[in-house]
C-alpha positions, 0 to 999 in steps of 0.5 A: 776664382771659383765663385761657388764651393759645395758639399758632396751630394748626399751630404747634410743640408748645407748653410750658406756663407755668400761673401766676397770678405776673404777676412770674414769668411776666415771668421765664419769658416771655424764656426760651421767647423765648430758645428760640424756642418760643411757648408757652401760658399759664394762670392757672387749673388748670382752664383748663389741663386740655387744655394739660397734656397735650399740652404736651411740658413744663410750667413749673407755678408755685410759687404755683399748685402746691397748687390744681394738686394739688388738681385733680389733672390727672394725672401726667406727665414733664416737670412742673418746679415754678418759682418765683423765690424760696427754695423752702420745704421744703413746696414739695418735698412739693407738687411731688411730689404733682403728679408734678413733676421737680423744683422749680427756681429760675428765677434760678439755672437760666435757661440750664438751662431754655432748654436744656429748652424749646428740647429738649423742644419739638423736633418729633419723634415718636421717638427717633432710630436708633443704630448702633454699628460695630466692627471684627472685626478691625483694617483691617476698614473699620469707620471707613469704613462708620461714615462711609458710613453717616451720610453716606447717612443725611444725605440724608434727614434728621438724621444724626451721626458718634460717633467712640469711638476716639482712635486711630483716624483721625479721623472729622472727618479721614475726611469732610474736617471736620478744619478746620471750627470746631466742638466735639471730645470735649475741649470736650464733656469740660469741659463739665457737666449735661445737654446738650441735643439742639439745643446739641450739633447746633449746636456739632459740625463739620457738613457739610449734615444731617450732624455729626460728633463727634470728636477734636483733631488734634494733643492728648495722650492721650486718653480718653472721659469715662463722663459726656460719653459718655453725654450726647452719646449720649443729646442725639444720639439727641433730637435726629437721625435717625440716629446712627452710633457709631464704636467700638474694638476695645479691651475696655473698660467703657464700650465695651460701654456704649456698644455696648448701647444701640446699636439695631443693632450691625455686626461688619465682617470681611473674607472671611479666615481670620482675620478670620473668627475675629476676629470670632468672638471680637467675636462671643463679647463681644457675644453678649447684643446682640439687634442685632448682625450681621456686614458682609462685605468681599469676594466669595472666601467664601461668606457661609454659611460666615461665618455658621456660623463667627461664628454670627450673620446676614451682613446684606450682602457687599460688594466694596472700593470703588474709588478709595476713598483718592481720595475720601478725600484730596479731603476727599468722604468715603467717599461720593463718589457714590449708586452703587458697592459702598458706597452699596449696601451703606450703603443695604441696611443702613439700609433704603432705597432704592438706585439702579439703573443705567439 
């Protein structure tokens, strides 16, 4: 009997099923199905020494866990122990010599573990780039840019919107997505475990490679949950290129949560006395950030003297935008075009290239 089945070369990163239980193997089958991933199969420890690990994830059966720790093959993220029946007590003690997650009864957790396999097996190489934006002041443009920017970033990959602030205007509003069907922060609320990367890109309002995580239009007060914050953060990160944080003003915890695990975090101000000396104090809130600097609305200051009032770097100054609110009222999003003082600052800000006239 074949003791090791694979993909065709080239294929997708596959997961491994190593288990010699012909009756849980028929369990685990439809659910890689289920995530459409082909994965590889093996009967034999030992036959399965390369595959486990390349493998983004493992499914090791409970009938071959103790052979499996007796080999000894290495430790490894993302080893699950299956099986389909009760798991003894003396199956925890195996699956944590062999360095497993945790043991997982397949009857009870089907939903769960196609959400693993359809995550873990996506191909990308990193982590996607997070970036928060706030406001040194309010009118400052912070929602505006945080739309900018993912509708830049949508044109070379994978991109997301997060809107953090249920008073603000509605990112979905912003890019005109307020009437495409789709998940908002009261749906995403409600729902409990892990979320994984492909279930919230294919749940959120889109438009093209760009997704958007907002709020209801019309609800009551409302408020984010730390548990829903921080699952949507983590499965948008998996699973885009580039996400795009749009946050409050409001000091508050989780605010400050959420700003720390942004890579880079944007203080936008306009060229005024105060709003210099608001975004000085953003600047006092965040001083521990190692990725915070300040975006400049207007061209009547000198960007020096703005960095010596905030202390922190002027990454790029910018004019207003012209027929900005046009753009916004046909539903085109802040970005009508590849041109103009928004897309060149969007695109110093991200690192890519800008157009130049002709």
């Amino acid at each position: 009997m074949t003791t090791i089945t694979a993909p065709p070369a080239g294929a997708a990163p596959a997961p491994l099923l190593l288990t010699a239980d012909e009756g849980l193997l028929g369990e685990l089958l439809p659910l890689t199905a289920a995530a459409d991933v082909v994965p590889t199969t093996a009967r034999e420890p030992v036959a399965a020494l390369a595959a486990w690990s390349r493998a983004p994830v493992v499914l090791l059966g409970a009938d071959l866990a103790d052979e499996v720790a007796r080999v000894g093959p290495g430790k490894r993220p993302h080893v699950y122990v299956v099986t389909h029946q009760r798991a003894p007590d003396e199956l925890f003690r195996t699956a944590l010599a062999v360095g497993a997650e945790q043991v997982v009864e397949v009857a009870g957790s089907s939903a769960w573990l196609v959400e693993l396999l359809a995550d873990l097996t996506e191909r990308r190489t990193a982590r996607g780039r997070v970036i928060g934006v706030i406001g040194g002041s309010g009118g400052a443009g912070a929602t505006t840019l945080a739309c900018a920017l993912g509708q830049w970033s949508a044109r070379s990959g994978e991109a997301m919107v997060i809107d953090c602030d249920p008073q603000g205007p509605g990112l979905d509003r912003m890019l005109g997505l307020e009437r495409t069907d789709g998940f908002r922060w009261d749906a995403l609320c409600q729902t409990t475990g892990r979320l994984s990367a492909r279930a919230l890109r294919e749940a959120l309002p889109r438009a093209g490679s760009l997704g958007v995580l907002s709020w209801y239009v019309g609800a009551g007060p409302q408020t984010l949950q730390a548990f829903a914050v921080r699952e949507a953060l983590s499965a948008a990160r998996r699973g885009h290129d580039t996400v795009v944080v749009d946050l409050p003003r409001t000091p508050d915890r989780l605010v400050d949560e959420v700003a720390a695990r942004c890579d880079q975090l944007l203080v936008v101000t306009v060229g005024t006395v105060p709003g210099v000396s608001a975004a000085a104090r953003m600047r006092a809130r965040f001083a521990d950030h190692p990725g915070v600097g300040v975006v400049l609305r207007g061209e009547d200051v000198d960007a020096s003297d703005v960095e010596a009032a905030v202390r922190l770097p002027v990454l790029v100054q910018m004019r207003d935008q012209p027929r900005l609110g046009e753009s916004l009222d046909l539903g085109l999003g802040p970005l009508r075009s590849r041109r103009g003082p928004l897309a060149r600052a969007v695109a110093t800000l991200l690192g890519t290239p800008f157009p130049e006239p002709a």
